[in-house]
N, C-alpha and C positions, 0 to 999 in steps of 0.2 A: 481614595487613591488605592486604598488596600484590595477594595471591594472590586474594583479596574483590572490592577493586575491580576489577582485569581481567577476572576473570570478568562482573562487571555490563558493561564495557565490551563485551566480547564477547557479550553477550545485548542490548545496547542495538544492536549492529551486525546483529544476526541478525532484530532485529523488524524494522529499518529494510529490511532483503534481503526479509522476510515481504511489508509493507507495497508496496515497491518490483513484486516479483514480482506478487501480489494484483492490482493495477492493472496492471500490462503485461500480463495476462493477460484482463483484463476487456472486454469485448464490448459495447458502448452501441450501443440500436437509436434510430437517427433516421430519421425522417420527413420531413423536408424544408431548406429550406437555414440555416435559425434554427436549427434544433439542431444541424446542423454548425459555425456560427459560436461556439455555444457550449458546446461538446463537453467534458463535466467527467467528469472518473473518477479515483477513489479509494474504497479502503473501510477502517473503516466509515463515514470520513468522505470526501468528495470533497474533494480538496485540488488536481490538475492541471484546469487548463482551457485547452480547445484550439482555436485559430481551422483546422478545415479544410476550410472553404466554397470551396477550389479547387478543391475534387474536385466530382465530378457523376456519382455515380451513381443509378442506381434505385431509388426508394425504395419504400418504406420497405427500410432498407439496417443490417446491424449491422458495425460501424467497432470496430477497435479503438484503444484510448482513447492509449497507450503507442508500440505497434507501427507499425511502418511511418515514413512522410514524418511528422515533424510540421507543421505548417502556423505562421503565424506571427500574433498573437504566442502564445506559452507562458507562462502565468503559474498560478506554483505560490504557493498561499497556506497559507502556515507554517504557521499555528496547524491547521490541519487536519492538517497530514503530523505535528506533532509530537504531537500526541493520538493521532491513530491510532500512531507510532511508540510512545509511554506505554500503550497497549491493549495492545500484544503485547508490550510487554516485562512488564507485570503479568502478564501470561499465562504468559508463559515464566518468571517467577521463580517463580508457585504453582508450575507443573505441578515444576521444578527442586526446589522444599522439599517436595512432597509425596515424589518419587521420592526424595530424600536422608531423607527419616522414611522412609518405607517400608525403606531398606535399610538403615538401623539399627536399626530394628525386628528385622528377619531377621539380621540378627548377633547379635541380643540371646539 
């Protein structure tokens, strides 16, 4: 039972890394200073949103949403990171029960 739960713990921490990376790697194209002031990224749900209307670049301009200066304020909105964080851990527990039938299948 012990061995059960840690493992879910350990796949609840691996979507969270999934979700985290996903978004730090995400590329949002803005066009002008209103979409820098509200610069949101996450998938598959957007859950960070970021004020970085200090910068001034050339637009239309792709920013990454994670990366770099953040700008201020940062507001991350729960229910999103924790759905998407529930997405991949669904995810990772099928793909985990299909790959454990499959190889008791092949032992069988």
């Amino acid at each position: 039972m012990k061995k059960k739960f840690l493992l879910h713990i350990f796949f609840i921490t691996i979507a969270f890394v999934i979700v985290w990376i996903a978004a730090a790697n995400q590329k949002v194209e803005v066009f002008n200073k209103d979409d820098l002031r509200t610069l949101s990224c996450g998938w598959p749900l957007e859950f960070a949103t970021n004020d970085q209307s200090s910068k001034d670049p050339p637009f239309p301009w792709k920013i990454s949403c994670l990366g770099g200066e953040w700008g201020s304020p940062i507001k991350i909105h729960w229910p999103q990171l924790i759905i998407d964080v529930l997405v991949f851990y669904a995810l990772i527990v099928f793909l985990w029960s299909v790959c454990v039938a499959l190889n008791n299948k092949i032992r069988r």
